[in-house]
C-alpha positions in Angstrom: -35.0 36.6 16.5 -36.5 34.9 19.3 -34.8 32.2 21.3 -37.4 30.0 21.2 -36.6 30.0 17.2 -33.4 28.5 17.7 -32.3 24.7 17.8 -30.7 24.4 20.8 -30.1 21.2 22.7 -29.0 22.0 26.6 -28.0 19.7 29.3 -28.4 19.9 32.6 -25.4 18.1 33.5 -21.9 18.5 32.5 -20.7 15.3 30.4 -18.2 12.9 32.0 -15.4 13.6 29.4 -15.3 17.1 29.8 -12.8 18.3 32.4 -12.3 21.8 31.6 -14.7 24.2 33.2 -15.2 26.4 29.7 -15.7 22.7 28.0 -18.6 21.5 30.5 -20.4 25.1 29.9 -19.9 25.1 26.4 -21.1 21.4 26.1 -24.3 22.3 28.8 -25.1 25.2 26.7 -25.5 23.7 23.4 -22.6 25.8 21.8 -20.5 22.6 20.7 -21.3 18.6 19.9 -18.9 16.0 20.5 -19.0 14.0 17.1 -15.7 11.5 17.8 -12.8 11.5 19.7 -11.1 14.9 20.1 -13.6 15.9 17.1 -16.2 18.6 18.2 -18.8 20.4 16.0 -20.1 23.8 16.6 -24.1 24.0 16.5 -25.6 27.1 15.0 -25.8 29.4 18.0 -21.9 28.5 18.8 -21.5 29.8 15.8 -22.7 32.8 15.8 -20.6 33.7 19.0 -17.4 33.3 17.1 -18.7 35.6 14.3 -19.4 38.1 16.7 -16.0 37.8 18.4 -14.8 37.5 15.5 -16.4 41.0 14.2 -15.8 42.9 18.1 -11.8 42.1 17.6 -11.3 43.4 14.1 
């Protein structure tokens, strides 16, 4: 599947709140959305990198 197929939001810069360098690229790459406080949502592609950790560790 093409990238270009995929909903992905980036940013270019790293949010305020974030302090932790994994956090900021997470956040810049589109992997995870801040819905509250301390509540975070993972978009589609995050997703799909967990499975596939998920899948090289068993």
């Amino acid at each position: 599947m093409k990238a270009s197929q995929f909903f992905i939001s980036t940013l270019k810069e790293a949010p305020a709140d974030a302090e932790v360098v994994s956090h900021q690229l997470m956040m810049r790459a589109g992997l995870i959305k801040k819905l509250g406080a301390g509540i975070y949502n993972y978009m589609p592609m995050g997703l799909r990198v967990i499975r596939k950790v998920e899948a090289i560790v068993r």
